[in-house]
LOGUZA-935196 format. One record per residue (C-alpha): residue number from 1; z, x, y. Coordinates in steps of 0.001 Angstrom, whole numbers, plus 524288, in hexadecimal, padded with zeros to 5 digits. Layout:
[kolse NUM,[Z,X,Y]] ...
***
This chain:
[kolse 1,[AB906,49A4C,2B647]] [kolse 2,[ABEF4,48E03,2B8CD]] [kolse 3,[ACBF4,48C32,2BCE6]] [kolse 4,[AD61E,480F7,2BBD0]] [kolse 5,[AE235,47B7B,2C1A2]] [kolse 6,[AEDD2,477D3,2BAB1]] [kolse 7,[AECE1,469EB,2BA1D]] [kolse 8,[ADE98,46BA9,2B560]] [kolse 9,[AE481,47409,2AC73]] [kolse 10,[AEE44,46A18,2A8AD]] [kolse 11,[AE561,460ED,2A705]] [kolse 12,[ADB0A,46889,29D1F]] [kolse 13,[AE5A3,46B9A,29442]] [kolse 14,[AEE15,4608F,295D0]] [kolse 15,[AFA10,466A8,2992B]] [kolse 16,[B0485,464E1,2A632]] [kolse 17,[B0092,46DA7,2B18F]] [kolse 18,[B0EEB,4730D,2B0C6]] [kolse 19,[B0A5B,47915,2A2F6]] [kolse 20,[AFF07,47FFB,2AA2A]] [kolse 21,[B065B,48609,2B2A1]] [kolse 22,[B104F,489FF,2A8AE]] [kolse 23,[B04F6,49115,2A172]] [kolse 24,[B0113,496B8,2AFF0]] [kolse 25,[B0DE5,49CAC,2AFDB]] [kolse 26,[B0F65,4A11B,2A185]] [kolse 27,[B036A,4A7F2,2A375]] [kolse 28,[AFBB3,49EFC,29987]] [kolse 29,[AF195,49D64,2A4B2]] [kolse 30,[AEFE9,4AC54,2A98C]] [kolse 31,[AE474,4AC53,2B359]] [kolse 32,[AE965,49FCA,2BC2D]] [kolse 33,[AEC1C,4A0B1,2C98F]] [kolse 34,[AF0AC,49927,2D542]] [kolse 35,[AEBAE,49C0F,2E2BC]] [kolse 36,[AF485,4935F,2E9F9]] [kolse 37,[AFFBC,488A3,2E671]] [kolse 38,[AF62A,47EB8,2EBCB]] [kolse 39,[AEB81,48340,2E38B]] [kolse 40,[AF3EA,482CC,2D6C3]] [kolse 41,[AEFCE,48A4C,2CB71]] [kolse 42,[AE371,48DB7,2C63E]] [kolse 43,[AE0F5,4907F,2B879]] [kolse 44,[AD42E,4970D,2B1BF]] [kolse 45,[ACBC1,4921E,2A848]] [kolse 46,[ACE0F,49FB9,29E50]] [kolse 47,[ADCDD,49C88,29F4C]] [kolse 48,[ADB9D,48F93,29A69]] [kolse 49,[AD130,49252,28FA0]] [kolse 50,[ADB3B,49D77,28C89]] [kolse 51,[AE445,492FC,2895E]] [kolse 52,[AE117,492B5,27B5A]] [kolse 53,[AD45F,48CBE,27E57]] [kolse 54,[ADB6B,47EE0,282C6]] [kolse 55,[AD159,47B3B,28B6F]] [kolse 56,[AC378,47BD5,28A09]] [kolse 57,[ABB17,47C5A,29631]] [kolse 58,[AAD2B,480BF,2935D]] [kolse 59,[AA419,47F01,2899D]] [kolse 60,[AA701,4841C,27C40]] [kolse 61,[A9B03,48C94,27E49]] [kolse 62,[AA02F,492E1,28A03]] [kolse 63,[AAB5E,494C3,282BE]] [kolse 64,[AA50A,49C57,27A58]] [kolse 65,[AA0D2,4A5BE,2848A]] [kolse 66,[AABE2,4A784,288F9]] [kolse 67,[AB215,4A93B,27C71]] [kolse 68,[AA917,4B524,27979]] [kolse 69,[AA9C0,4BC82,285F9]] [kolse 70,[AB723,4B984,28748]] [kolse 71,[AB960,4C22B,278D7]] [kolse 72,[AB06F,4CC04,281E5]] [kolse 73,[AB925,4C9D3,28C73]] [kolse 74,[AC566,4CC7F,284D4]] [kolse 75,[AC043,4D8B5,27E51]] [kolse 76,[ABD4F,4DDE7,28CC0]] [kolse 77,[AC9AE,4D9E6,291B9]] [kolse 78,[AD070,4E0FF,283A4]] [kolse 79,[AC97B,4ECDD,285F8]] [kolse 80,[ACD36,4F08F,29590]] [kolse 81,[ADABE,4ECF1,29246]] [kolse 82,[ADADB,4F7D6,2879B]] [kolse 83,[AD1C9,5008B,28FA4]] [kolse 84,[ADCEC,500FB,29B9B]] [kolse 85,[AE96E,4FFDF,29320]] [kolse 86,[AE68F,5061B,287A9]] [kolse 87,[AEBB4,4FC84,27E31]] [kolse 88,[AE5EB,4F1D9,27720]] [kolse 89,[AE976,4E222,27E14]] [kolse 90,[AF2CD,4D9D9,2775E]] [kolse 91,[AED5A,4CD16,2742A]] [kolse 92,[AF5CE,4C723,27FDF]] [kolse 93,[AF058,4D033,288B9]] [kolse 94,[AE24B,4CE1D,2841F]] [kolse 95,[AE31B,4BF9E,2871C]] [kolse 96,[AE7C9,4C0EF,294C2]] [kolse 97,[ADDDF,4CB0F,296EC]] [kolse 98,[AD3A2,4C2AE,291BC]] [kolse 99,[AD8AC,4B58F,298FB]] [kolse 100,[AD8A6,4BE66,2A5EC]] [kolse 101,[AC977,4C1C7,2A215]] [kolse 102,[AC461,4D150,2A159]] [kolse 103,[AC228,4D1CE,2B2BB]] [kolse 104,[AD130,4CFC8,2B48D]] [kolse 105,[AD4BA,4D8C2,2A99B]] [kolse 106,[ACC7E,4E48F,2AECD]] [kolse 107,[AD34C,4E216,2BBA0]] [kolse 108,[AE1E3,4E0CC,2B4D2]] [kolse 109,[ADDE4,4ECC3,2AE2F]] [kolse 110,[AD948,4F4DC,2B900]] [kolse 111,[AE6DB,4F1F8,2C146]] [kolse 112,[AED6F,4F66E,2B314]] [kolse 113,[AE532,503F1,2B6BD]] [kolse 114,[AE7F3,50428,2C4CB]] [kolse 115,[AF56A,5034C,2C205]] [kolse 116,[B0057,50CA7,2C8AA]] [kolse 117,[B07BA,50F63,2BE1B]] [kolse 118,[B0563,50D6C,2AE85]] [kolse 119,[B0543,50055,2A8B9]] [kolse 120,[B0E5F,5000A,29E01]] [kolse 121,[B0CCE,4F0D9,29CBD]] [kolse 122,[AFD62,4ECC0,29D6B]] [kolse 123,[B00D5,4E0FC,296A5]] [kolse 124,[B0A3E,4DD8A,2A1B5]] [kolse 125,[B0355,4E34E,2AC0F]] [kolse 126,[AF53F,4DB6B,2A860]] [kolse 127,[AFF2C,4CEDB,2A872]] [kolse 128,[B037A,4D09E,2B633]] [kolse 129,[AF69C,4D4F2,2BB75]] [kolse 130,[AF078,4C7E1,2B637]] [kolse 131,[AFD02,4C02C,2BB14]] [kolse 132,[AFF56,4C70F,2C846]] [kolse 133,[AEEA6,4C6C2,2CA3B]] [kolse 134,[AEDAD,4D674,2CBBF]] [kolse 135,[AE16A,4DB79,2D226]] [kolse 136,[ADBEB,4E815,2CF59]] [kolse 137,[ADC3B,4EAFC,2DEA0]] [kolse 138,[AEA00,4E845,2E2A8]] [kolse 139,[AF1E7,4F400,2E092]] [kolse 140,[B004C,4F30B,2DF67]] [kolse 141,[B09C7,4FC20,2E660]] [kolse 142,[B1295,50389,2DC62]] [kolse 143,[B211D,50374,2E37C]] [kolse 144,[B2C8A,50C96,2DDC6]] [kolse 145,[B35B4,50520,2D539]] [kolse 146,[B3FAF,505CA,2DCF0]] [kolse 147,[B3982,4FF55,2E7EA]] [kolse 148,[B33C0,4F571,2DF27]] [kolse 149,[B36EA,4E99C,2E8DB]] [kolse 150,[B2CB6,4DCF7,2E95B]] [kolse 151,[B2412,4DA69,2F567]] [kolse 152,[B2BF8,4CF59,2F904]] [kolse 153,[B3B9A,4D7BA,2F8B1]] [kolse 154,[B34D2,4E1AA,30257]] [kolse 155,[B3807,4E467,30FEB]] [kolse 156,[B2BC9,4E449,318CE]] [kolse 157,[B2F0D,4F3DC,31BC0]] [kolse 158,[B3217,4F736,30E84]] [kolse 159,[B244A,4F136,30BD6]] [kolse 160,[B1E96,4F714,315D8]] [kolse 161,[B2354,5042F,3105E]] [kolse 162,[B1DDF,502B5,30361]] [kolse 163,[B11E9,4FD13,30998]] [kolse 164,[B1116,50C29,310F0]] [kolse 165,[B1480,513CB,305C1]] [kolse 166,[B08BC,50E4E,2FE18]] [kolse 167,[B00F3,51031,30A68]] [kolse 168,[B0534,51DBC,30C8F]] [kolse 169,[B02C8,520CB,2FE1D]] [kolse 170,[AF41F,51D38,2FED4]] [kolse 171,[AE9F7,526BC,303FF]] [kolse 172,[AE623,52307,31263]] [kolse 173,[AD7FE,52284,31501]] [kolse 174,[AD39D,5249D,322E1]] [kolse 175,[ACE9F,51AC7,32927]] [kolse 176,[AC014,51D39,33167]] [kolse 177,[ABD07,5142D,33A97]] [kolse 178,[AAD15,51526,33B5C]] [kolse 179,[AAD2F,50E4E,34870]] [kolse 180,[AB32A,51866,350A0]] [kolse 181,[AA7DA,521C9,34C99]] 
***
């Protein structure tokens, strides 16, 4: 899939850069990322056909395609939402879900499972994993309320002490060192 920057961007649509990135920030443009400030911002080519179709790319026979597995696409996406949660998608939902494509969704979903405690928000929570990039294989550390301080207001001990406790609460596995023998 091809991606964009935002004075390409600009450019197809004829529009100011500045509104871009004010549709990178409202969210209008879900699945762009920046690596670096030098790099700038990279937009996808699903965001911007998401756009209500503003810009056409390929062919109208690729488009096509892409119409009809993208209905297969969304009923995928429709039915592991309702498969984990229980509940049918709201429209709003659906589309994000569908923008984000049915890989990223089955990986949203599966930190939704993995999940310490009950999500009471999936809505919510699927927003944040898409905005925040969740991966299935980072686990987060569930702190007490009342020591609910950020990374950044911690003390190195007092991070060093949580860092133990979630040490000491995981099973140790002893470590054999083949050489010796």
């Amino acid at each position: 899939m091809r991606e964009y920057t935002v004075k390409e961007v600009a450019d197809l649509i004829g529009k100011h850069e500045e509104t871009v990135k004010r549709w990178i920030r409202a969210g209008k443009l879900p699945n762009s990322y920046r690596n670096s400030d030098k790099e700038g911002w990279r937009i996808l080519e699903s965001d911007l056909l998401q756009l209500n179709n503003v810009i056409s790319i390929n062919s109208t026979e690729q488009q096509e395609d892409e119409i009809s597995s993208s209905s297969d696409e969304l009923e995928l996406v429709k039915l592991a939402y309702e498969a984990v949660t229980l509940t049918s998608p709201t429209d709003e939902i659906l589309s994000i879900l569908s923008v984000v494509g049915i890989k990223r969704t089955l990986e949203i979903l599966l930190i939704m499972q993995q999940s310490a405690s009950k999500v009471k928000n999936p809505d919510g929570f699927i927003r944040k994993a898409i905005r925040e990039n969740w991966s299935p294989t980072s686990t987060p550390i569930k702190m007490p309320r009342k020591q609910s301080k950020r990374v950044y207001e911690l003390s190195q001990n007092e991070y060093q002490e949580q860092f133990n406790a979630v040490e000491n609460q995981q099973p140790k596995i002893p470590f054999y060192n083949w050489l010796e023998d």
